[in-house]
C-alpha positions in Angstrom: -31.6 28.7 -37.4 -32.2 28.5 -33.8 -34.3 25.9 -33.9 -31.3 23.4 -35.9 -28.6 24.3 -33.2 -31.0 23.4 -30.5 -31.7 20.2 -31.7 -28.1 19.7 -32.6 -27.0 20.5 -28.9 -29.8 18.3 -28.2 -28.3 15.5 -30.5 -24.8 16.5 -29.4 -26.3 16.0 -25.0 -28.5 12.5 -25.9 -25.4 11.0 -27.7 -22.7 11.9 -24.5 -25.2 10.7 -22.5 -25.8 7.4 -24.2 -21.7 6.9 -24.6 -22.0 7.5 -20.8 -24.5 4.7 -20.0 -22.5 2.5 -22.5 -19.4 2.9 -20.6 -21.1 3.0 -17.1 -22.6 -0.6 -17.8 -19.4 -2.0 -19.0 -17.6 -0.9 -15.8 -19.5 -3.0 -13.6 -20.2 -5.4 -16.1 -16.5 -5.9 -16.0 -16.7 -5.8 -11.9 -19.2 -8.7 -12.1 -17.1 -10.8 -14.1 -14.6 -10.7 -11.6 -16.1 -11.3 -8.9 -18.4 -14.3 -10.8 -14.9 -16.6 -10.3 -13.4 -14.9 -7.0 -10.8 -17.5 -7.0 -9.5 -17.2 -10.4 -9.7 -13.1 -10.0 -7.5 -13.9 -7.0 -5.1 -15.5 -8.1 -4.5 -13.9 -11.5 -4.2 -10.2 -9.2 -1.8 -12.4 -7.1 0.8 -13.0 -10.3 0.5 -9.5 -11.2 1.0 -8.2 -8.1 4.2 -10.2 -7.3 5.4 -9.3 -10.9 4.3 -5.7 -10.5 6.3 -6.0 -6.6 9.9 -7.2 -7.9 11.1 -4.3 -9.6 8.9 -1.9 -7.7 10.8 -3.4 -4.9 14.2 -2.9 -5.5 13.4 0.5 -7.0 12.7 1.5 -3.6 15.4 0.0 -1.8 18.0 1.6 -4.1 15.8 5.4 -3.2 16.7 4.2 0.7 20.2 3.4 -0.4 20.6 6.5 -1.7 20.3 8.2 1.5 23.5 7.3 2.4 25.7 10.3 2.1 28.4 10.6 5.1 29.6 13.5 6.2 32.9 14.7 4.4 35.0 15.2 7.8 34.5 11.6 8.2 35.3 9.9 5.2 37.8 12.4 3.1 40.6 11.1 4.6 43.6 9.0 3.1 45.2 6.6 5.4 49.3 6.1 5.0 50.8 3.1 6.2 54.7 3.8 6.5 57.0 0.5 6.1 57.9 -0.9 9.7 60.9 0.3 11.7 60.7 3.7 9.8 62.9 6.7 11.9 61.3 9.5 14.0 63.9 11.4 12.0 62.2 10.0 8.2 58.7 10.1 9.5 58.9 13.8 10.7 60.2 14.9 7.7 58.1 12.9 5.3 54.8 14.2 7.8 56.2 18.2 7.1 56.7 17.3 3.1 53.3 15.8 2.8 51.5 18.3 4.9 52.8 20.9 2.8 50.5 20.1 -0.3 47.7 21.7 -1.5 45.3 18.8 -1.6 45.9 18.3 2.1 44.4 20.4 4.8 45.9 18.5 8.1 47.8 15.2 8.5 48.0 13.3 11.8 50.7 11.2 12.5 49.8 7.8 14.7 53.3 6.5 16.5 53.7 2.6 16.8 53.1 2.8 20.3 49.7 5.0 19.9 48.1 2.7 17.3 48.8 0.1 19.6 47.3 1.3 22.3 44.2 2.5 20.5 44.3 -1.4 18.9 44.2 -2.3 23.0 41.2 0.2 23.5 39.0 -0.3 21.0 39.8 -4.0 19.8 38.2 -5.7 23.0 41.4 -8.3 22.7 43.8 -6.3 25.1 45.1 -10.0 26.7 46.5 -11.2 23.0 48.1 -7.5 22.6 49.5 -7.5 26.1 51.0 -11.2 25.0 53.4 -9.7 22.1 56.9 -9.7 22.1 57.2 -6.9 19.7 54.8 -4.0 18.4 53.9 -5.0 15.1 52.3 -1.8 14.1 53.6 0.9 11.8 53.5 4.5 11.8 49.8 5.5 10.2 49.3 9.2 8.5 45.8 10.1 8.2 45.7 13.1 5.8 42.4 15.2 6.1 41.8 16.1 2.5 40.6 19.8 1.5 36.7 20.2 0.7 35.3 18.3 -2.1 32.5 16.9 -3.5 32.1 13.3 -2.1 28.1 12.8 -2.4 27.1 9.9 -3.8 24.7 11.5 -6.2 27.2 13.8 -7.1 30.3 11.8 -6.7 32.2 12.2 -10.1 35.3 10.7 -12.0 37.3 13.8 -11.9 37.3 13.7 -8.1 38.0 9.8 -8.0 40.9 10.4 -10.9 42.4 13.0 -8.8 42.3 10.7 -5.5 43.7 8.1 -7.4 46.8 10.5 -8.7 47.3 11.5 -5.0 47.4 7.5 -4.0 50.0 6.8 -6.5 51.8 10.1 -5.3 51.7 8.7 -2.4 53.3 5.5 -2.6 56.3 6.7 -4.8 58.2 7.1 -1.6 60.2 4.6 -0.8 59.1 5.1 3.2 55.2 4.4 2.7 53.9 0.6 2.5 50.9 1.6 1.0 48.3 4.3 0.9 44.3 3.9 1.4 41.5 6.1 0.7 38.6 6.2 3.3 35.7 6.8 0.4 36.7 3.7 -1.6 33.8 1.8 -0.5 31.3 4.4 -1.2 32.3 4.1 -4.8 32.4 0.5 -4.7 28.7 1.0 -3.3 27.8 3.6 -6.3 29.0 1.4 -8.7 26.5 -1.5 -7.5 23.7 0.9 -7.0 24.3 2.2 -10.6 24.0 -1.6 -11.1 20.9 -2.2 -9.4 19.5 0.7 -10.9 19.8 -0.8 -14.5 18.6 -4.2 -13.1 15.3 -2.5 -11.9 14.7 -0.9 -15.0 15.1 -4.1 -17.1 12.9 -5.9 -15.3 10.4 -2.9 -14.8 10.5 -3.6 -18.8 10.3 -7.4 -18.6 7.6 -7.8 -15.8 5.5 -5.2 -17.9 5.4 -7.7 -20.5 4.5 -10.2 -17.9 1.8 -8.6 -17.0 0.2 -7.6 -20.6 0.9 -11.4 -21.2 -1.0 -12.8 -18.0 -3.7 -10.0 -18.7 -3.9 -11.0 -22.3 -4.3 -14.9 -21.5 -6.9 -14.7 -18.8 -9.1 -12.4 -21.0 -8.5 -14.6 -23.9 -10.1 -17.5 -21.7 -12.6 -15.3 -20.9 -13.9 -14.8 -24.3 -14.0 -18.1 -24.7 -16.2 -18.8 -21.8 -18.6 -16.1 -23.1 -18.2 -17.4 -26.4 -22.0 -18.3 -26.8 -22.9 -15.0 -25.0 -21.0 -12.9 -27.9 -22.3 -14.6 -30.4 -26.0 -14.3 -29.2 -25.1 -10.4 -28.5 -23.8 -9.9 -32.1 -27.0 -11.1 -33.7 -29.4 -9.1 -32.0 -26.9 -5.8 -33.3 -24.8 -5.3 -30.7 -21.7 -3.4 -32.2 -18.1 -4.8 -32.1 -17.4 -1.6 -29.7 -19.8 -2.7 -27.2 -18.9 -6.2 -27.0 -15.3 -5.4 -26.6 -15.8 -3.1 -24.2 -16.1 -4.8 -21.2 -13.3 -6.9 -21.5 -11.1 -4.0 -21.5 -12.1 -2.1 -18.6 -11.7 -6.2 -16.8 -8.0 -5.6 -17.8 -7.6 -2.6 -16.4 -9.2 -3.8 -13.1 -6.7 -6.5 -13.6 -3.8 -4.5 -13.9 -5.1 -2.0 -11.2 -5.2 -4.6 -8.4 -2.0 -6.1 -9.4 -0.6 -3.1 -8.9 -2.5 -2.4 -5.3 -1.3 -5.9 -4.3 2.6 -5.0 -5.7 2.0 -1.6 -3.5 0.7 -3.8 -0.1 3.5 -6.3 -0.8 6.5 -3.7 -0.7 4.5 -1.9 2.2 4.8 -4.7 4.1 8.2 -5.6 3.0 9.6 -2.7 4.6 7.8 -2.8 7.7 9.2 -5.7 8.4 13.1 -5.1 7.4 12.7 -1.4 8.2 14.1 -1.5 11.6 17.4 -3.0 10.5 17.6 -1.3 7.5 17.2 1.8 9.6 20.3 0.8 11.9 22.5 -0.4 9.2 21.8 3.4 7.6 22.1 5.2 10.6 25.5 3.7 11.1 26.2 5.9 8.2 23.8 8.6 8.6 22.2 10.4 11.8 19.0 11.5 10.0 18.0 8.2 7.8 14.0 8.1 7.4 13.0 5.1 5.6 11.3 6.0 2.7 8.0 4.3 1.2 7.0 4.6 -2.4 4.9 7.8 -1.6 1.9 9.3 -3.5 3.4 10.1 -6.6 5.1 7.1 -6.8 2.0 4.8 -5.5 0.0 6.4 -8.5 2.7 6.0 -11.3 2.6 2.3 -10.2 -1.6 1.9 -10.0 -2.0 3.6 -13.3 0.9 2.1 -15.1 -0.4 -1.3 -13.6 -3.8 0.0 -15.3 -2.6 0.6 -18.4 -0.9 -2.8 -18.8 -3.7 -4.6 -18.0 -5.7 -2.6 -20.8 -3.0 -2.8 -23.6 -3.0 -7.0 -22.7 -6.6 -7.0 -22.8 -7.0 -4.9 -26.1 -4.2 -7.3 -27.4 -6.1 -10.1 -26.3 -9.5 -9.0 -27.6 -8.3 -7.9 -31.0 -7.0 -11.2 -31.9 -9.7 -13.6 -30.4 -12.9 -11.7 -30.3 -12.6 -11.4 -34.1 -11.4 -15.1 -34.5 -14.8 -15.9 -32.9 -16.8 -13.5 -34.9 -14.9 -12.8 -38.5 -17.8 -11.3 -39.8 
């Protein structure tokens, strides 16, 4: 009894060992025949790695994007425009009335004359202001809005409902031109991020295929440029699993470079439009860190690059490798 398990543990060793060597010769097999046509190999990885880069890309500009999150004391405010020529008399009673509600934690009125002089300040075009006949300014309420939640990520349509409510509240009385809230870019900027977002994915999606498509074809022409080598290797019994072997693992090292050259070519990308990207965030936000697409997401993109490049090349040598030996 001891003597059959011993030689079936032996069996069991000798036959991982020999799938071992198997797949340890088609690995570098696979490395030779790239590096047999160095040009080709180059500028197959080239396509993928540009396909690969595009949606990888934008994926990572929308995660830098995303960063942008003012602070609430800057941007939950509501600007009021009142109609020109409006009374002290009107205005101080419409500031009291307005300040009075719940949604509204301080309101700050801004006289003709103030605004104007702020305009004189801050405008850099003090001569042209200096030249008017007549202030053409109004009186501006800037209402400070109680606490909410304005995060981008977590920015939702109750809150924007509710702002829009207070808006047309707002400018129901007959002494307010028009009311403006602060935070409707930031939506505007949601929505197109929400946009980009989608666009990444489909063309995640759509480059993927690229890439099991470019995979596919080049190891297609491979197998017909070993055609006489395949058929020589089938009759002297080599098994369909070893002849297919190698040109799997050659689209996974397909794949897996076009994925290292996406990785370089987004790397690159940013360090070159980092620093302005930097100051257009940090315009927004003091503690902006440009982020690259880290381990985790380097990895998702080297083995999912890999595992394209051996679904094309399966797909490739399913269909031609038995074309060229149907028996």
């Amino acid at each position: 009894m001891a003597t059959v398990e011993r030689k079936s543990q032996g069996s069991l060793n000798l036959g991982l060992r020999a799938w071992g060597t198997r797949h340890v010769y088609s690995f570098f097999s696979s490395i030779g025949t790239l590096l047999r046509s160095p040009l080709g190999t180059l500028m197959t990885v080239a396509v993928l790695g540009i396909a690969m880069a595009l949606p990888l890309g934008l994926w990572v500009a929308l995660k830098n994007l995303q960063q942008v999150n003012p602070a609430a004391e800057d941007i939950s405010t509501i600007s009021v425009f009142l109609n020109a020529g409006a009374k002290q008399a009107k205005v101080d009673k419409l500031a009291a009335e307005i300040n009075a509600w719940p949604e509204v934690e301080s309101l700050k009125a801004l006289s003709p004359e103030e605004a104007l002089a702020d305009f004189r300040k801050n405008s850099g075009f003090a001569a042209a202001v200096d030249a008017l006949a007549d202030n053409p300014l109004p009186w501006v309420f800037e209402l400070k809005l109680q606490a909410v939640d304005i995060k981008l990520e977590s920015h939702n349509e109750t809150v924007a409902q509710q702002i829009e409510r207070l808006l047309i509240r707002l400018e129901s009385f007959p002494e307010i031109d028009f009311a403006q809230y602060d935070l409707q870019w930031l939506e505007r900027l949601q929505a197109i991020m929400g946009l980009g977002a989608t666009i990444s994915r489909i063309l995640a999606i759509l480059f993927g295929f690229a890439v099991i498509f470019v995979v596919g074809n080049t190891i297609r022409l491979d197998i017909q440029n070993r055609r006489e080598e395949i058929e020589v290797m089938s009759l002297v019994g080599a098994t369909e699993a070893f002849i297919r072997r190698p040109f799997l693992y050659t689209g996974f090292w397909y794949g897996l470079l076009g994925g290292l050259v996406a990785l370089t070519l987004v790397s690159l990308s940013l360090a070159l439009i980092g620093g302005p990207l930097e100051r257009l965030l940090l315009s927004y936000q003091s503690d902006f860190q440009l982020l690259l697409p880290g381990i985790n997401g380097s990895l998702l993109v080297l083995v999912g690059g890999g595992l394209l490049g051996l679904f094309g090349g399966a797909l490739a040598v399913r269909r031609h490798l038995n074309n060229l030996n149907p028996g």
